[in-house]
C-alpha positions as CSV (number, residue, x, y, z in Angstrom):
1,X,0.0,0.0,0.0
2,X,1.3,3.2,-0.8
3,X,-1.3,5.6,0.4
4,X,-0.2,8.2,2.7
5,X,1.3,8.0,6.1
6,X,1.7,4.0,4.9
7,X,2.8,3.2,8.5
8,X,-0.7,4.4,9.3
9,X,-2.7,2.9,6.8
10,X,-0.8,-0.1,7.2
11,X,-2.3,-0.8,10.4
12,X,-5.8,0.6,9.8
13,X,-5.6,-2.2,7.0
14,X,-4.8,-4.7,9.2
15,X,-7.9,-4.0,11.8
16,X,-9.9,-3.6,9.1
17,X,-9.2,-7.5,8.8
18,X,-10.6,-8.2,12.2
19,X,-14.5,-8.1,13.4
20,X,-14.9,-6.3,16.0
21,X,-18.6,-4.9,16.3
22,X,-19.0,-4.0,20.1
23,X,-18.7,-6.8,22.7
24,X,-17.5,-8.7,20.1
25,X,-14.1,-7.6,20.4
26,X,-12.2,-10.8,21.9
27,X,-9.9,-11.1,18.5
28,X,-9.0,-7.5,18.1
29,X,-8.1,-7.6,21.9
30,X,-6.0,-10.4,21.2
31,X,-4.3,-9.1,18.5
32,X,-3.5,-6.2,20.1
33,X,-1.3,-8.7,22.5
34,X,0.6,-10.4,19.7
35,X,1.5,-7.3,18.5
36,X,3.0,-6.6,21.6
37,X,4.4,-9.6,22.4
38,X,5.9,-9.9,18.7
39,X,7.6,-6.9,19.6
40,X,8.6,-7.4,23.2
41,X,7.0,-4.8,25.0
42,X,4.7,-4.8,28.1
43,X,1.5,-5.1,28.0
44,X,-2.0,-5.9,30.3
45,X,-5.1,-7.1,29.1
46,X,-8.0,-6.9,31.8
47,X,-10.9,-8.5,32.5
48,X,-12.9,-5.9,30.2
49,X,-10.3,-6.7,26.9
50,X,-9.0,-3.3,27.2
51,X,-5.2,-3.5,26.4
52,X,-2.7,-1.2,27.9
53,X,0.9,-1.2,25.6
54,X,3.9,0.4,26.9
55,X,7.0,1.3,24.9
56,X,10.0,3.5,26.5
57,X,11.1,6.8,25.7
58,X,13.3,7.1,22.6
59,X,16.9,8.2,23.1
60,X,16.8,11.8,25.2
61,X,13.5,11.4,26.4
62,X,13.6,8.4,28.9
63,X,12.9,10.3,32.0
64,X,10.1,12.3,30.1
65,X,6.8,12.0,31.7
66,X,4.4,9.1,29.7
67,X,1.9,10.1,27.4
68,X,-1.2,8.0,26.6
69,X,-2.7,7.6,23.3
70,X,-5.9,6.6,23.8
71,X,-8.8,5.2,21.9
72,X,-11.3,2.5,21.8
73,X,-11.2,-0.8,19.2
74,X,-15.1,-1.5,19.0
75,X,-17.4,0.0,15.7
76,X,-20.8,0.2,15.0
77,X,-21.8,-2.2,12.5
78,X,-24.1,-0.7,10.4
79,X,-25.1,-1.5,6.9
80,X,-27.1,-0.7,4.2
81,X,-30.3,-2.7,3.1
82,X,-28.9,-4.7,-0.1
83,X,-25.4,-5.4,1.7
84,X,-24.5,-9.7,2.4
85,X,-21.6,-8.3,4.8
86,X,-21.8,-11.0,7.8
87,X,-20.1,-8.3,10.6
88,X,-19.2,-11.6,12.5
89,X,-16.5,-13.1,10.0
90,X,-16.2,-11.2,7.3
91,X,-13.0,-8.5,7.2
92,X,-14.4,-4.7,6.1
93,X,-13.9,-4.1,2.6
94,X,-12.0,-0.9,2.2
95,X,-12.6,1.1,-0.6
96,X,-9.9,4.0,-1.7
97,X,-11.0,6.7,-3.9
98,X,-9.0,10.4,-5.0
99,X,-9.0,11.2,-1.0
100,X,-11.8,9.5,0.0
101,X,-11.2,6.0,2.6
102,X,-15.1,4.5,2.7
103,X,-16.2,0.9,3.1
104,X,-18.4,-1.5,0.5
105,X,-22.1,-0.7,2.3
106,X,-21.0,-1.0,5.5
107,X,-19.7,1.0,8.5
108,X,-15.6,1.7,7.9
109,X,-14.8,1.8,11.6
110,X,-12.0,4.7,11.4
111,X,-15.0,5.2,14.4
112,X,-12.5,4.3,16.4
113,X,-10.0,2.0,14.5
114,X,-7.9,5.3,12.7
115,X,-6.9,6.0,16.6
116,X,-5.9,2.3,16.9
117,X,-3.7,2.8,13.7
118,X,-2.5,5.8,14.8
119,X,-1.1,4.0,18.4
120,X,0.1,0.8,16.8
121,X,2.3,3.3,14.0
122,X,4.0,5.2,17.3
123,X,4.8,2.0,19.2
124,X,6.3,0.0,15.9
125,X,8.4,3.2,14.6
126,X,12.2,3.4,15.6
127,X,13.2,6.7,14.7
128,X,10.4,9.0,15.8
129,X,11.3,11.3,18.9
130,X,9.0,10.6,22.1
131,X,8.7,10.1,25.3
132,X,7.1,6.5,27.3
133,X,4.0,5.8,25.3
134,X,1.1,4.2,27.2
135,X,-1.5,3.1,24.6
136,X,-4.5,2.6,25.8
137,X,-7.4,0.7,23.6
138,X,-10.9,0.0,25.4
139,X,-13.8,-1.8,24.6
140,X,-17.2,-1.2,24.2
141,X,-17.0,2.5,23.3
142,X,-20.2,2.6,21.6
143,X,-22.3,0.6,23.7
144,X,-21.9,2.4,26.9
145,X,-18.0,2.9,27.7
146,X,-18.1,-0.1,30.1
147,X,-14.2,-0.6,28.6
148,X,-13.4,3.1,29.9
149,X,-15.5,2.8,33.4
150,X,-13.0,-0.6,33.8
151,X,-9.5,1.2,33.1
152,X,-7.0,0.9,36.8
153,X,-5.2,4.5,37.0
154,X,-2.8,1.8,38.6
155,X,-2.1,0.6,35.6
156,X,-1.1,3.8,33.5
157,X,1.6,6.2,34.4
158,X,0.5,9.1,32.1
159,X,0.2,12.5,33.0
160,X,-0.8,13.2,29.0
161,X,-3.5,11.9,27.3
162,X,-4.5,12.1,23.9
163,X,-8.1,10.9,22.5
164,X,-7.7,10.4,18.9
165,X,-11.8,9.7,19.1
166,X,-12.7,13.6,17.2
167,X,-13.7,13.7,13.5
168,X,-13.4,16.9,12.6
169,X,-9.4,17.5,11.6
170,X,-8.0,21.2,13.5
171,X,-10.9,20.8,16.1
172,X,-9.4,20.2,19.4
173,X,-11.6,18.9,22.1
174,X,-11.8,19.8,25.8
175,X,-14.8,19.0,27.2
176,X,-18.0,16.8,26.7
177,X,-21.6,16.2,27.2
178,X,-22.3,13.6,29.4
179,X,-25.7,11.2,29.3
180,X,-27.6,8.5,29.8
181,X,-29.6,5.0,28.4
182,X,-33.2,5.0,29.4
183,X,-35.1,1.8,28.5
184,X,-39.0,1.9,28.6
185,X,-40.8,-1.4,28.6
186,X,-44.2,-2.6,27.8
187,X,-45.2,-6.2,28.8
188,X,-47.5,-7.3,26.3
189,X,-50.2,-9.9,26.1
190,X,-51.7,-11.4,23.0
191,X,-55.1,-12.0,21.4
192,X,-56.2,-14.1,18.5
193,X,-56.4,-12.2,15.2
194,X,-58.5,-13.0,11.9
195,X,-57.7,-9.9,10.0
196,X,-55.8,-9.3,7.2
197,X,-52.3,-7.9,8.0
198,X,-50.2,-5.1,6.7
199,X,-46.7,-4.7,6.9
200,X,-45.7,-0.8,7.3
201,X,-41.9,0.3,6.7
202,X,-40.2,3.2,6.7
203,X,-36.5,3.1,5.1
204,X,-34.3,5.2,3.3
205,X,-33.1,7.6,5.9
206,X,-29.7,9.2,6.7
207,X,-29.3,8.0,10.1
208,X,-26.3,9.1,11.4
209,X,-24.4,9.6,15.0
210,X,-27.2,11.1,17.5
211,X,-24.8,13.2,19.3
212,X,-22.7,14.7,16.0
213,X,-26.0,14.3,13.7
214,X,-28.5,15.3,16.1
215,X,-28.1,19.0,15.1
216,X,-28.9,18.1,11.7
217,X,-33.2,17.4,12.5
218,X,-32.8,14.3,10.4
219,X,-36.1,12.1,10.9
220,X,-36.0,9.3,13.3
221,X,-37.8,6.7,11.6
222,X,-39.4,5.2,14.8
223,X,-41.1,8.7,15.6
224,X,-42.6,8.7,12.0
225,X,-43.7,5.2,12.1
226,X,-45.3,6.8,15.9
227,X,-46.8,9.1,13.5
228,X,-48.7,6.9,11.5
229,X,-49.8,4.6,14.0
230,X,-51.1,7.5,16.4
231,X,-53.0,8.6,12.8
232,X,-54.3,5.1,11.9
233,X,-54.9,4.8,16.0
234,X,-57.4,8.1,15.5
235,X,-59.1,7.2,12.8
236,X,-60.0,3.4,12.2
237,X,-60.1,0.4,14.2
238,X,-56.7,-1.8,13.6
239,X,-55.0,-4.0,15.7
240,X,-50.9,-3.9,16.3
241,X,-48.8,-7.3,16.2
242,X,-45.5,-6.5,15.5
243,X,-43.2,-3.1,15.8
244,X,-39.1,-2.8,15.7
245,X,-36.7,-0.2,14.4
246,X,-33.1,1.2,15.0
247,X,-30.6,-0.8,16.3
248,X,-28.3,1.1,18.2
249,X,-28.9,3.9,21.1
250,X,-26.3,6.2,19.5
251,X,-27.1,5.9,16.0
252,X,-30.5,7.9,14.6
253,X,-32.7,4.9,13.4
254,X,-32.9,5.5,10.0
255,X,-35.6,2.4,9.8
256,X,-38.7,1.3,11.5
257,X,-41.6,-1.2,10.7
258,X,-45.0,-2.5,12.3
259,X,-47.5,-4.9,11.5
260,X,-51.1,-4.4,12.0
261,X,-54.2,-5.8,11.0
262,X,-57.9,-4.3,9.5
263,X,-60.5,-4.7,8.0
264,X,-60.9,-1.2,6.5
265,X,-58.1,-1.8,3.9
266,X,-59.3,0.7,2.0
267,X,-59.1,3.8,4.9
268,X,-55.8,2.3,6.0
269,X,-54.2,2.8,2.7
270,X,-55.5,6.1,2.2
271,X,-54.1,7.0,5.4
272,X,-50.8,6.3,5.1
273,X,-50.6,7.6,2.0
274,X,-51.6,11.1,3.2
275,X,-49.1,10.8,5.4
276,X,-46.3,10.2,3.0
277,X,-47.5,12.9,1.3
278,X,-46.7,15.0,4.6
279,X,-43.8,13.5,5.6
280,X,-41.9,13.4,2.5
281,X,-42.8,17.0,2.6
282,X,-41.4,17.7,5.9
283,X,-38.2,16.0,5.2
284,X,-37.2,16.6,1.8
285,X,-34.4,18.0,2.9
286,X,-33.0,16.6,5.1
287,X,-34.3,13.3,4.2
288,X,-34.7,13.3,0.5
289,X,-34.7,9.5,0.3
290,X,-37.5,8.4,2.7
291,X,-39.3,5.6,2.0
292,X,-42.6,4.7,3.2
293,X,-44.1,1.8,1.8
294,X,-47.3,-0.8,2.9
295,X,-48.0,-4.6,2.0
296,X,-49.7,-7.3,2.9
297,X,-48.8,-9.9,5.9
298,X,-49.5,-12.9,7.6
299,X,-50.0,-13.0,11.3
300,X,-51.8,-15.1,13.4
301,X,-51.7,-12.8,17.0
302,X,-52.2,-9.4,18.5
303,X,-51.5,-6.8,21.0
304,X,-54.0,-6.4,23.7
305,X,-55.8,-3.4,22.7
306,X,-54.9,-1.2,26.1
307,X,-51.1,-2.1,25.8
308,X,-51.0,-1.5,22.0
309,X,-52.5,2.1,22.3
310,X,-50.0,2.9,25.6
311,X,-47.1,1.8,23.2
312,X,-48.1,4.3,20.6
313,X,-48.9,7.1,22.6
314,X,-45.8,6.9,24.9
315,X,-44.0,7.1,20.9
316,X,-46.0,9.9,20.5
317,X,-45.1,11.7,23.7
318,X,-41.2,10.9,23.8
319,X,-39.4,13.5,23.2
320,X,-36.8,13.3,20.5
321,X,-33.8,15.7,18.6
322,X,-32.9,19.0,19.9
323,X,-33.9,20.3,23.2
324,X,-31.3,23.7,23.8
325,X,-28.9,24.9,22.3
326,X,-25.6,26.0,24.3
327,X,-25.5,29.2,25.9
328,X,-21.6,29.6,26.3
329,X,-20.8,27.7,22.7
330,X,-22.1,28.7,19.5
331,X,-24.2,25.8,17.2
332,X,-23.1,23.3,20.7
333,X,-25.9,20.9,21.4
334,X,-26.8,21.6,25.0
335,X,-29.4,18.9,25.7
336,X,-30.9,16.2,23.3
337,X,-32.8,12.7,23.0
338,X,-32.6,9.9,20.4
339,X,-35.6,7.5,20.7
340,X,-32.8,5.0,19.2
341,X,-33.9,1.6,19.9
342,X,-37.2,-0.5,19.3
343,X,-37.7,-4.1,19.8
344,X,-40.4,-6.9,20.4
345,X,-38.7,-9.6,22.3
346,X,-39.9,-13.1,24.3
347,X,-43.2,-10.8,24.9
348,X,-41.8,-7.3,26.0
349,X,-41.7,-4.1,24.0
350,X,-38.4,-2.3,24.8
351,X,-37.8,1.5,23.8
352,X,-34.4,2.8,24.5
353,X,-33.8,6.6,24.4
354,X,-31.0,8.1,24.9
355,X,-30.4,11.2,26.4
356,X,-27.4,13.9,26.0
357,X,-26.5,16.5,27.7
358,X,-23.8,19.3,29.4
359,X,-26.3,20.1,32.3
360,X,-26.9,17.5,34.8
361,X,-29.8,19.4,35.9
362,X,-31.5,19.3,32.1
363,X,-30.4,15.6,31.6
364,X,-32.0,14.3,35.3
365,X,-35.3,16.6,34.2
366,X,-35.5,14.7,30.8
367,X,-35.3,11.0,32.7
368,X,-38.1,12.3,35.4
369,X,-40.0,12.9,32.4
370,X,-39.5,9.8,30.7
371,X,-40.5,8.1,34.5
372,X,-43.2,9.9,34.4
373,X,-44.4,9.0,31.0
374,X,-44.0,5.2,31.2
375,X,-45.6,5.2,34.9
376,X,-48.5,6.6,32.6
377,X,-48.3,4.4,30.2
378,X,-47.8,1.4,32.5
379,X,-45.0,0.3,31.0
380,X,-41.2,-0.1,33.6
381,X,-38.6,2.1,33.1
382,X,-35.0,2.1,34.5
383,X,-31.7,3.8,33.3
384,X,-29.5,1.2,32.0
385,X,-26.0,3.0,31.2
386,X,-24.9,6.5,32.4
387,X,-21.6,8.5,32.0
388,X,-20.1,12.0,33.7
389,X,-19.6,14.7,31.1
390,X,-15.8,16.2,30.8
391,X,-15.5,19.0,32.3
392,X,-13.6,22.2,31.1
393,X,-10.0,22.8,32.3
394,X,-8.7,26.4,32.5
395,X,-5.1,25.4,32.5
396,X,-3.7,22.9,30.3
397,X,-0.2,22.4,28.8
398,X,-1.5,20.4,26.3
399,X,-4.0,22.6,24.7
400,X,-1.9,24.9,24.5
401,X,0.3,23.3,22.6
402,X,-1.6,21.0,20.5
403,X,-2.9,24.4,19.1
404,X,0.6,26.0,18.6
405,X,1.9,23.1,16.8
406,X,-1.2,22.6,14.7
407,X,-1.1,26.2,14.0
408,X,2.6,25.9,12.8
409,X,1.8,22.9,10.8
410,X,-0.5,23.8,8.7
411,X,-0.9,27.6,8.9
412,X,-4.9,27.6,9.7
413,X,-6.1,28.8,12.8
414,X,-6.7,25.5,15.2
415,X,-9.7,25.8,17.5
416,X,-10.7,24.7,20.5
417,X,-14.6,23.0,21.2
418,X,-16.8,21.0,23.2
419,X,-19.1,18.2,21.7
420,X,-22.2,16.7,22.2
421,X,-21.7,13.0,22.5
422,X,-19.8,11.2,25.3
423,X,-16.3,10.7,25.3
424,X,-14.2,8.3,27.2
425,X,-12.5,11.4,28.4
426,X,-15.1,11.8,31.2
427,X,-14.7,8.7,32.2
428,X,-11.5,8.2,32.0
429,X,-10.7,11.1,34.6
430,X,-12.4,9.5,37.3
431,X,-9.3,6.8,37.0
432,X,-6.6,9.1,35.8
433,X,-7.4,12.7,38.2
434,X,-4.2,14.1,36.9
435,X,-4.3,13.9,33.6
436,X,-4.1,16.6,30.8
437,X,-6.6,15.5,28.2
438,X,-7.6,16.6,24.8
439,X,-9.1,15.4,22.0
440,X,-9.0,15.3,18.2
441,X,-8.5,13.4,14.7
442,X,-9.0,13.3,11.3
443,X,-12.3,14.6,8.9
444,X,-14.4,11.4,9.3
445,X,-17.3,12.2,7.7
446,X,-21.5,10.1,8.2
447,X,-20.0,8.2,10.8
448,X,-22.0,5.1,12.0
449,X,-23.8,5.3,8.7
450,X,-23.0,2.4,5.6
451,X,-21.9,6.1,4.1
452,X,-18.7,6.7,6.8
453,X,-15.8,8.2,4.9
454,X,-12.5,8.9,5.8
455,X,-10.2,12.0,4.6
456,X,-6.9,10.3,3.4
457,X,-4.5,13.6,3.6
458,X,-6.6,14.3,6.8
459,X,-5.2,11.6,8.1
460,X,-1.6,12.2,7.1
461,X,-2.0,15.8,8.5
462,X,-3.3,14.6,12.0
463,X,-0.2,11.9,11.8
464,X,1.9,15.0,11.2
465,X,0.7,17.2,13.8
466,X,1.1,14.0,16.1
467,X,4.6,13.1,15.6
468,X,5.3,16.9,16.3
469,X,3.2,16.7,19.5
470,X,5.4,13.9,21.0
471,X,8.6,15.4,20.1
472,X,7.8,18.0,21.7
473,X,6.0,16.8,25.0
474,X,9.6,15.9,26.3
């Protein structure tokens, strides 16, 4: 391979080969190991499959402070609706074009694996200038952190860390939202049905990362399908059997379905196709592709009639996309929900929202509201997953000179922002109290979408301003 920084690519390549959808993540942990191993440097792998690597300082720098490079080796596996990829064995199938890094139909995973390849090129080079390198890979970044929340401080000696988890290249990161899983069920019982069924689905949509996307107002396919069932609900007598969409609490669910059964055919169809109408409407830009379509399906049994309207109206009710905007931060996401998750399983409906915020006090009013909607709509409710937001440092050495050396490097002006997602970073301070932190990376672009790109001279930039970063943290 001779795309630029190969030592770089070289490795990204190589992880590429491996699956490692979140808490599947055994055989990147492992390899992660014989990399050390091969090599003969120190390593720990604990009970959560994070991996801590350690390499010494090069010559001049071996009583230099350590600096941890720090990222996380699980993806989301997402892809599109025609793709055969099986996530479980089959290697991602990198595509390069002009600057462009993207995947065939599926996620690409420089979400987090580009930080991964980034650490692996530092510890196997022998002539770049640093001091002792901790690098530090968790698990189970994009299911709730649970990798982070299980990092010893014992085990790290750092007093630097650096989070190559940003996508959005000059962009350096100090601080974070912080947030929380909230899953809603509905125990359901079931009736006899003799009805004909219908099969409602809504594809087609953008999806994207409901922290970086969320700003965007893309439609969340399991408030529209809400939508329609809350307007079939009002106006003819149907039944519900079936409902599911999204897949993951941090991705936008860019698909949703239901099953329900009538006898008014006729008023159902005319219905829904007022409401595509609408919708389309609504969304046509951001959402040009939506996809709303209705046909015929065999079922044999259906909700209880009291459950079945609770489920819908508590659809209705959640609140979903924006909620503030930052007061300190211009265009900053203060406080948000993504309705992310909806499944039928062994009996129980589960909804999963997710909630963001930089204000504790917002994000614990949004769950009382959510308690206070499923108590309602008698459906259980607990929070599943949590983590602390990252809090805003006044002084820090590293930040200051991340943004000097960036500066010098490539003669834009660097700058210096919060996000609205949930970075280790938070976390990760509760183990390592000390530690200077900032985050950044290359242009990554759709990210937890079958569309995730990567920017190849982005990457060779971020490499750049990397190698210059260790040199100089002596």
């Amino acid at each position: 391979m001779d795309i630029k920084p190969v030592e770089v690519f070289k490795w990204f390549e190589e992880i590429s080969k491996i699956p490692r959808c979140s808490g599947d993540e055994k055989r990147i942990s492992d390899f992660l190991v014989d990399f050390a191993r091969e090599r003969e440097l120190e390593w720990i792998q604990d009970e959560e499959l994070n991996i801590v690597i350690k390499k010494s300082g090069s010559s001049g720098y071996e009583n230099s402070d350590a600096v941890i490079i720090q990222g996380h080796m699980d993806m989301v596996c997402e892809k599109s609706a025609d793709s055969k990829h099986d996530f479980s064995k089959d290697p991602i199938k990198l595509i390069f074009e002009g600057d462009d890094l993207r995947a065939d139909k599926t996620t690409l995973g420089a979400d987090n694996g580009i930080a991964v390849a980034y650490g692996l090129a530092v510890l196997d080079s022998d002539n770049l200038k640093h001091p002792p390198i901790e690098l530090l890979v968790t698990t189970n970044e994009e299911t709730g952190m649970d990798g982070a929340a299980g990092v010893n401080g014992d085990n790290l000696s750092g007093k630097t860390l650096l989070n190559i988890d940003s996508e959005e290249e000059g962009v350096f990161l100090v601080s974070c939202a912080g947030g929380a899983n909230n899953l809603i069920s509905f125990k359901v019982d079931s009736v006899k049905n003799s009805d004909q069924g219908y099969r409602i689905k809504i594809r087609g949509l953008k999806g994207g990362h409901s922290g970086m996307e969320i700003i965007n107002q893309r439609a969340n396919a399991i408030k529209i399908l809400a939508r329609i069932l809350y307007e079939l609900k009002s106006n003819i007598d149907f039944r519900l059997s079936y409902i599911d969409g999204g897949s993951k609490h941090n991705a936008i669910p860019n698909y949703a379905e239901a099953i329900v059964a009538t006898k008014d055919a006729e008023k159902l169809n005319e219905i829904i196709d007022y409401m595509i109408l609408s919708l389309k409407k609504e969304y046509e830009v951001q959402d040009p592709d939506m996809e709303i379509v209705v046909e015929k399906a065999d079922m044999e049994n259906v909700f209880e009639d009291e459950v079945a309207g609770n489920i819908i109206d508590f659809l209705m009710m959640a609140p979903d996309g924006v909620q503030s905007m930052s007061e300190e931060i211009d265009n900053l996401v203060q406080t948000s929900l993504n309705v992310g998750v909806l499944t039928l399983d062994d009996g129980v409906v589960n909804i999963t929202v997710s909630i963001r915020s930089a204000s504790e006090s917002s994000l614990l009013e949004i769950q009382n509201k959510l308690k206070i909607m499923a108590d309602r709509s008698n459906a259980d409710y607990k929070i599943t997953n949590s983590y602390p937001a990252w809090e805003y440092e006044k002084d820090s050495k590293v930040r200051d000179l991340s943004i000097k050396i960036y500066e010098e490097l490539t003669g834009k002006k660097a700058e210096i922002g919060s996000i609205h997602a949930g970075l280790e970073c938070g976390i990760l301070k509760r183990a390592l109290p000390e530690a200077d932190m900032i985050s950044f990376g290359p242009n990554i672009y759709d990210v937890h979408t079958a569309n995730e790109n990567l920017s190849i001279s982005s990457v060779e930039n971020v490499w750049k301003f990397l190698v210059k970063l260790l040199e100089e943290l002596k």
